[in-house]
C-alpha positions as CSV (number, residue, x, y, z in Angstrom):
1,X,132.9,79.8,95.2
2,X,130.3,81.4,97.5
3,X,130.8,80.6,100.9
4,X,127.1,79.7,102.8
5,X,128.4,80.7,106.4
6,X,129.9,84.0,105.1
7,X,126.7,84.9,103.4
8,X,124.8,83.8,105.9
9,X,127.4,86.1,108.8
10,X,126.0,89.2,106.1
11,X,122.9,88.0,106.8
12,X,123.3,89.0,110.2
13,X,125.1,92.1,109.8
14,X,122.7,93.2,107.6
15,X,119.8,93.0,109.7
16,X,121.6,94.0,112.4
17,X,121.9,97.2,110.5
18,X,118.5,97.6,109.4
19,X,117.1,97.4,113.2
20,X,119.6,100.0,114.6
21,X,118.1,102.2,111.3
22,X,114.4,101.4,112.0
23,X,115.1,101.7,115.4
24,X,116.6,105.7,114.8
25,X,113.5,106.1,112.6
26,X,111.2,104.5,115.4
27,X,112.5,107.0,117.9
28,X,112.9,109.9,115.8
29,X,109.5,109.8,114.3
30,X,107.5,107.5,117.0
31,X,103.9,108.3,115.4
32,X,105.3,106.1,112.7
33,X,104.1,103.3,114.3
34,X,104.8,101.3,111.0
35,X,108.8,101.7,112.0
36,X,108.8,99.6,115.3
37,X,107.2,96.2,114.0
38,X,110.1,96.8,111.0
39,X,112.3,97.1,113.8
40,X,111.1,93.8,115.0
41,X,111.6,92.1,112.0
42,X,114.7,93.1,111.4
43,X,116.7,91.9,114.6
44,X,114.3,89.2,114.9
45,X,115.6,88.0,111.0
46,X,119.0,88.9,112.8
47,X,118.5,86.8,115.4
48,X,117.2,83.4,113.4
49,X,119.9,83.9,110.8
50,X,122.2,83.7,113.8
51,X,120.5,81.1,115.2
52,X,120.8,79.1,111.7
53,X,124.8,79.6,112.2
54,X,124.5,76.9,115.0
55,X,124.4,74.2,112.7
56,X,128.0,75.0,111.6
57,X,129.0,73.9,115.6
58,X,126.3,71.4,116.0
59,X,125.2,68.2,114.0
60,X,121.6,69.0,115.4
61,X,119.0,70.2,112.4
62,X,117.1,71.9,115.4
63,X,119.0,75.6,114.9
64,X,118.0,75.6,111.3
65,X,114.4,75.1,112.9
66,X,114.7,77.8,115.4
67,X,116.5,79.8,113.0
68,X,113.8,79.2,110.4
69,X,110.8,80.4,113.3
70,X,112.7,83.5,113.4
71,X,112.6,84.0,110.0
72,X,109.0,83.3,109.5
73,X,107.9,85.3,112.9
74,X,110.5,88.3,111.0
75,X,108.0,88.1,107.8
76,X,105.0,88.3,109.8
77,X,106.4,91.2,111.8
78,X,107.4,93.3,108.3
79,X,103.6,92.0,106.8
80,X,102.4,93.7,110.4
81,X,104.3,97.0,109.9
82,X,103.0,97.5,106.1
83,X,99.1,96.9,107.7
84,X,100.0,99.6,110.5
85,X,101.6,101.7,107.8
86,X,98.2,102.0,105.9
87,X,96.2,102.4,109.0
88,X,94.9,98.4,109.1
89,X,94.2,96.8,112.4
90,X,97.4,93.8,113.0
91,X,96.1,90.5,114.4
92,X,98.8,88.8,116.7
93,X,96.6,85.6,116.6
94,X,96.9,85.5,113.0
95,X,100.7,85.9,113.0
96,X,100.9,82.9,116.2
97,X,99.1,81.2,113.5
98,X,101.1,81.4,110.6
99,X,104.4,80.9,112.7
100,X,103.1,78.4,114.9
101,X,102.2,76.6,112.0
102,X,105.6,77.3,110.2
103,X,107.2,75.1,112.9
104,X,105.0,72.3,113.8
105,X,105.6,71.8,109.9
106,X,109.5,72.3,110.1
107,X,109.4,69.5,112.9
108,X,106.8,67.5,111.9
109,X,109.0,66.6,108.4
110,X,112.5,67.1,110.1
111,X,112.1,64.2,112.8
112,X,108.5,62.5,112.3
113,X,108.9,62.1,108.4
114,X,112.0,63.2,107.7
115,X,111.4,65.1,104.3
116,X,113.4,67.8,102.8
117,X,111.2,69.1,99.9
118,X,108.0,69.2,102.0
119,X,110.1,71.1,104.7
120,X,111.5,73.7,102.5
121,X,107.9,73.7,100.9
122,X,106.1,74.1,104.2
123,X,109.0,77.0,105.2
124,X,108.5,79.1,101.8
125,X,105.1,79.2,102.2
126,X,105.0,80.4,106.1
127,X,107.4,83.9,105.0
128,X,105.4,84.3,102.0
129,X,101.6,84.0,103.3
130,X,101.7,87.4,105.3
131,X,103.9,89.5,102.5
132,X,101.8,88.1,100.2
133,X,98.5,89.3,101.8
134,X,99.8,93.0,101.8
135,X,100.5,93.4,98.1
136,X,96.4,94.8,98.2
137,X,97.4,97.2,100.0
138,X,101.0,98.2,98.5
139,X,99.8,98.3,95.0
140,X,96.5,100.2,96.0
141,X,95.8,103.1,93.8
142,X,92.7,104.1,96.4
143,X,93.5,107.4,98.3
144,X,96.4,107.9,96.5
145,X,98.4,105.4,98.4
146,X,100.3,104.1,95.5
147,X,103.6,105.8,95.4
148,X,107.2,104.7,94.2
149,X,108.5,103.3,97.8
150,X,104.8,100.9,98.1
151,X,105.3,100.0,94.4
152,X,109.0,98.5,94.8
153,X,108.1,97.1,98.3
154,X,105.5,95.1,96.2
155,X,107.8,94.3,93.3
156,X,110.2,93.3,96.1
157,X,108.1,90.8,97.6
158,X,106.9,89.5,94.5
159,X,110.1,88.7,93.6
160,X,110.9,87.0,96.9
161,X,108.0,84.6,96.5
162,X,108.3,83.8,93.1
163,X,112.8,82.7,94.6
164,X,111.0,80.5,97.5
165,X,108.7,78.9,94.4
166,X,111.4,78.4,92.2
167,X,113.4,76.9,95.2
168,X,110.6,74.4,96.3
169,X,109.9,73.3,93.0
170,X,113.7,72.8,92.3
171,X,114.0,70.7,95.6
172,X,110.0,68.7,94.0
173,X,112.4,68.0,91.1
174,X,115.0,66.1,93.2
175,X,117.5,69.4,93.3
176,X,118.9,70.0,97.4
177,X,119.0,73.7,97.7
178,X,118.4,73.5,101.9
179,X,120.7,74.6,104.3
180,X,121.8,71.4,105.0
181,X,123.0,70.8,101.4
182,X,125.4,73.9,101.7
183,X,125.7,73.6,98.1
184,X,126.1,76.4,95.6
185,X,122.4,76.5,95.3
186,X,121.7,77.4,98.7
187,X,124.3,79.8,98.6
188,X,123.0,81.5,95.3
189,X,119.8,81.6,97.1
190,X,121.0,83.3,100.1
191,X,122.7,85.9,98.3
192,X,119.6,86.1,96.1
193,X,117.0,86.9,99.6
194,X,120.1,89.0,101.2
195,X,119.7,92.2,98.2
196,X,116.4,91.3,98.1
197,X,115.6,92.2,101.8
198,X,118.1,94.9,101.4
199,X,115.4,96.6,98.9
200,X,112.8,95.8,100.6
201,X,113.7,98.3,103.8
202,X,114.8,100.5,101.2
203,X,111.4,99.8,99.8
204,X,109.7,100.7,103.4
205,X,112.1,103.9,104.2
206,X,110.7,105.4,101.0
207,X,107.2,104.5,102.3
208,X,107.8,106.4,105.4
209,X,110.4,109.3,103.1
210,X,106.7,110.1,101.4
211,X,104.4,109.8,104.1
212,X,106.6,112.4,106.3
213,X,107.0,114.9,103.2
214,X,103.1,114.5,102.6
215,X,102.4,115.2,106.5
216,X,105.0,118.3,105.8
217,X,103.2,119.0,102.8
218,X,99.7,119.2,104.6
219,X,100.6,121.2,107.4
220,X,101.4,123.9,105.0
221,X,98.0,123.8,103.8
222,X,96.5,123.8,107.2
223,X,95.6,126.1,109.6
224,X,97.3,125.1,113.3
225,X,94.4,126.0,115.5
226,X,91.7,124.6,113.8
227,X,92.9,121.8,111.7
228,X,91.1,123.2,108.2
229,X,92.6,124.8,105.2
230,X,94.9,128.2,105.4
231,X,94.5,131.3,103.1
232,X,97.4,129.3,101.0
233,X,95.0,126.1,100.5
234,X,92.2,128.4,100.0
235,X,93.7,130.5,97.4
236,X,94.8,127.4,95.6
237,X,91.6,125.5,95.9
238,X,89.9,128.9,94.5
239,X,92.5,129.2,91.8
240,X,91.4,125.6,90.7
241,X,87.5,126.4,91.2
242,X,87.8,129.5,88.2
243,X,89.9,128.0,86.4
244,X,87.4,124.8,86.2
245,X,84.5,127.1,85.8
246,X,85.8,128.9,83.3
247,X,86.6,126.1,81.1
248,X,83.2,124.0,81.8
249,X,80.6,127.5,82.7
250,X,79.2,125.7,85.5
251,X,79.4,128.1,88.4
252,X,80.8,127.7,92.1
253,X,80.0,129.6,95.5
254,X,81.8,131.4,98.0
255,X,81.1,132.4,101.9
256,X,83.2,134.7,103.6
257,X,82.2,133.9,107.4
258,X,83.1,136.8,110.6
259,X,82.5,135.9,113.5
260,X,80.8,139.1,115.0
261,X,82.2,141.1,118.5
262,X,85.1,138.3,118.2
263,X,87.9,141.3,119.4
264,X,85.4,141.6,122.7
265,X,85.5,137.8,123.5
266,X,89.4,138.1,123.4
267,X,89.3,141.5,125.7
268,X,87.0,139.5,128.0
269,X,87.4,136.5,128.3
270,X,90.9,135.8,126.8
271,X,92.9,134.7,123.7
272,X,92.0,130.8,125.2
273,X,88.5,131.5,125.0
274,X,88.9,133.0,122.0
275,X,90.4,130.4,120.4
276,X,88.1,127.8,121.8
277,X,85.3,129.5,120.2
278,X,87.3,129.4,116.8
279,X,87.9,125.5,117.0
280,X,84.3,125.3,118.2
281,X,82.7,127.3,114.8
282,X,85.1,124.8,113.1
283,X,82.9,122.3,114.6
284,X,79.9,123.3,113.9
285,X,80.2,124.9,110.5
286,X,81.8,121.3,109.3
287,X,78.4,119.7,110.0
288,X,76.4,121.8,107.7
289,X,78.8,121.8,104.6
290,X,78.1,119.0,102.1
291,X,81.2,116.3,101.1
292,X,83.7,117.9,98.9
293,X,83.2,121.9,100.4
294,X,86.3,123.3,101.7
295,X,86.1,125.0,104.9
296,X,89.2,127.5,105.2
297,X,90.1,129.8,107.9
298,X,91.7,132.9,106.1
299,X,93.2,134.7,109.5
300,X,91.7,136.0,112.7
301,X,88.5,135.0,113.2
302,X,87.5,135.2,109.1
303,X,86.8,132.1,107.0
304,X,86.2,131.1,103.9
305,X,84.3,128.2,102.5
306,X,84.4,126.7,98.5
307,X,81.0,125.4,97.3
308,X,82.3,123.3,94.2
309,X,79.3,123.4,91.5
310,X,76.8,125.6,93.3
311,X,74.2,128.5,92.3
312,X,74.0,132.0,94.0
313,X,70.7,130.3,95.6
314,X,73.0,127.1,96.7
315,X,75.5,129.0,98.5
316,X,72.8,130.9,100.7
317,X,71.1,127.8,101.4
318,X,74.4,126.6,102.9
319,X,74.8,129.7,104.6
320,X,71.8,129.7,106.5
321,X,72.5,126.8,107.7
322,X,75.6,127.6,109.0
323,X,73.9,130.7,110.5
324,X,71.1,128.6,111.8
325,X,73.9,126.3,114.1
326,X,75.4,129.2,115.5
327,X,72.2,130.4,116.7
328,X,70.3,127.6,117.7
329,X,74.0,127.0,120.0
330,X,74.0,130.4,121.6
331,X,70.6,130.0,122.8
332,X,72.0,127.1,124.2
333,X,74.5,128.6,126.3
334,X,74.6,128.5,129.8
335,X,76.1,131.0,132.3
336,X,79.8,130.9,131.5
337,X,79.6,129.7,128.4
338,X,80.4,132.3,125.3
339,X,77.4,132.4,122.4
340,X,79.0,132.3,118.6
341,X,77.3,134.9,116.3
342,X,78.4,134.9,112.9
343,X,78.4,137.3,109.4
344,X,78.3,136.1,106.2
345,X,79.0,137.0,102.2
346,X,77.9,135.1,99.2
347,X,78.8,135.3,96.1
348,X,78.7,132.9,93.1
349,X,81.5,132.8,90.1
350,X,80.9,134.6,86.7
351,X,82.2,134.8,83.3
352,X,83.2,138.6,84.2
353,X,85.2,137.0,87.0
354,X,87.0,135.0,84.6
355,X,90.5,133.3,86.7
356,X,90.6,136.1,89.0
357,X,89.5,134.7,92.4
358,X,90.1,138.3,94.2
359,X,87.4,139.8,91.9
360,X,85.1,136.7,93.7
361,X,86.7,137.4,97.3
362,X,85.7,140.6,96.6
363,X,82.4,140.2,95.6
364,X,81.8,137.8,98.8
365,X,83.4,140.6,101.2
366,X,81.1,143.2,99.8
367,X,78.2,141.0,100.9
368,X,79.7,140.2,104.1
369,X,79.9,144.1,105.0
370,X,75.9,144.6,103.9
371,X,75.5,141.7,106.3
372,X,77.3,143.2,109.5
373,X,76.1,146.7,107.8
374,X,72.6,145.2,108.3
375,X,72.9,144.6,112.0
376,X,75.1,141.3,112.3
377,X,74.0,137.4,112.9
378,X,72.8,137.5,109.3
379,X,73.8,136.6,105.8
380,X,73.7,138.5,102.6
381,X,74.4,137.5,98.9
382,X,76.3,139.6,96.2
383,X,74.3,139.8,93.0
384,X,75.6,142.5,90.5
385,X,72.4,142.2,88.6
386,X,70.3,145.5,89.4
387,X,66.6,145.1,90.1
388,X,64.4,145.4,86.9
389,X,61.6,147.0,89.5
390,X,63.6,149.7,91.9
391,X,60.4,149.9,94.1
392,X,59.7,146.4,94.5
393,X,59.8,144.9,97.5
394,X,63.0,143.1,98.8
395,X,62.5,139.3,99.5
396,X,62.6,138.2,103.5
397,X,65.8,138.9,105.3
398,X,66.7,135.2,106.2
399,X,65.7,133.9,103.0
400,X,68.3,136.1,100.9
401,X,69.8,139.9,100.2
402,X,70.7,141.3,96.7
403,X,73.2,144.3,96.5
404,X,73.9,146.2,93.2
């Protein structure tokens, strides 16, 4: 026989538990914001199941209400945590709502019109509302948010509901499965929602397991100082690129960016000012690039940036630009402030290149010397073709260079 204050003493222990591990998590990782409304909820369950214990020292139904608000408040604290957790705004008015409501209608049919199925009915659907509402964003497959911790946290929650539908049609049906029954049916159902919160935080620590290993996971692809791809993501996404190309023929651009006398603004000015500038290129060379380029710094002050599905002519269209922002800022510059003057190499993926990005890194690099070769603050493009007229004139310097 299950006993219903023994489960319900689990109950407690159990949450307990929980909030002393979300609470470690909370403090451990405290830009996990999602963690400290699941540490709520759990000591707040703790606290209503608890509550709920009164009735075993008083004849009173009122700790099975206050229990019961902590419950509800508990669901709308874990519903809260799985908005934060996906970057959604939390409304507190809409969880004083829900619980609010939850308890008018726990004492509104427990001593106006005493009524045990509408009371249980009214109680399921105050913790289910606000888990309900987040199964959007659990089962999501947009931005890749979808992952095996989300997907059980949903199945979870699922399952919960469909327990608190079953129970309040049971009780419709003239079945007692309430707390103040203390029958084997409540006791079945306690046991049922104790694993079943159990997975749930097991549920929402692999949510936060994937999130940290994919934060990991991106700040190995990341370069510290400016916040854009390293050489690693770079020679990846590049990898990719030819590999793409070489299956489909469509070509794909690459600049290889320097950022001319850069060695002078360290000796002068400082390694901060040098940096500074770096961060502020970043800036500037991200408003000029088209969604779906990858800007990449490859070390020092050299970058790279991948121009997915675009001609020789594309990439030099991108590069003046880029080389258009850096000048129209330094003759901006003020007295104390350090002007940004920039070289750059195209060069555009052939068949001869095949999967071998370092033959196009080559290429680009080539270009980039003619560039700085040329007299700096310019762009040149790599085209192994060789001119079918020698002696003909060369097209305008901004507008494009061609090198055998």
């Amino acid at each position: 026989m299950l006993s219903v204050p023994t489960l319900w003493t689990v109950f407690v222990i159990n949450f307990l538990a929980l909030g002393l591990i979300w609470a470690y998590v909370a403090r451990a990782y405290p830009k996990l914001e999602a963690a400290r409304f699941w540490t709520a909820s759990a000591f707040v369950a703790a606290g209503g199941a608890i509550t709920s214990l009164g009735r075993l020292f008083f004849e009173s139904i009122l700790p099975l209400v206050f229990g019961g608000t902590g419950v509800i408040f508990a669901a709308c604290l874990a519903a809260m945590g799985i908005r934060r957790f996906y970057d959604r705004p939390v409304s507190w008015w809409t969880t004083a709502l829900i619980t609010g409501a939850g308890v008018g209608a726990l004492l509104l049919f427990s001593f106006v019109y005493d009524n045990m199925p509408l009371r249980m009915l009214c109680y399921s659907l105050a913790q289910s509302l606000p888990l309900a509402l987040t199964l959007n964003l659990l089962w999501s497959e947009r931005e890749g948010r979808a992952a095996p911790g989300a997907r059980l946290a949903g199945l979870v929650i699922i399952t919960i509901i469909g327990i608190y539908v079953a129970r309040a049609v049971g009780n419709m049906l003239g079945g007692d499965f309430s707390a103040l029954a203390g029958g084997q049916g409540h006791a079945v159902v306690v046991l049922g929602l104790l694993f079943l919160s159990m997975a749930l935080n097991f549920g929402f620590l692999l949510m936060a397991m994937d999130r940290l290993r994919n934060e990991v996971a991106d700040l190995a692809l990341l370069d510290d100082l400016t916040g854009v791809a390293n050489r690693r993501h770079l020679l990846q996404r590049l990898t990719e690129e030819c590999a793409r190309s070489e299956r489909s023929g469509e070509p794909f651009s690459l600049l290889v960016i320097d950022l001319d006398g850069f060695k002078t603004i360290n000796d002068t000015h400082g390694h901060a000012a040098g940096d500074a500038c770096l961060q502020h290129f970043t800036l500037m060379a991200q408003t000029r690039l088209r969604p779906g380029d990858m800007l990449a710094r490859t070390g020092g002050d050299e970058f790279c940036v991948v121009l997915p599905s675009s001609t020789l002519a594309e990439g030099a269209l991108i590069a003046r630009r880029v080389l258009n922002v850096c000048r129209r800022d330094a003759e901006t510059c003020s007295a104390g402030e350090i002007p940004i003057a920039v070289s750059i190499g195209v060069a555009q993926w052939e068949r001869g290149i095949g999967q071998f990005s370092d033959r196009l890194m080559a290429n680009a690099d080539h270009a980039l010397y003619a560039a700085k070769k040329s007299g700096k603050n310019d762009f040149a493009v790599y085209d192994p073709a060789p001119p079918l007229q020698p002696d003909a004139p060369q097209l305008p310097t901004e507008v494009v260079r061609k090198f055998a």
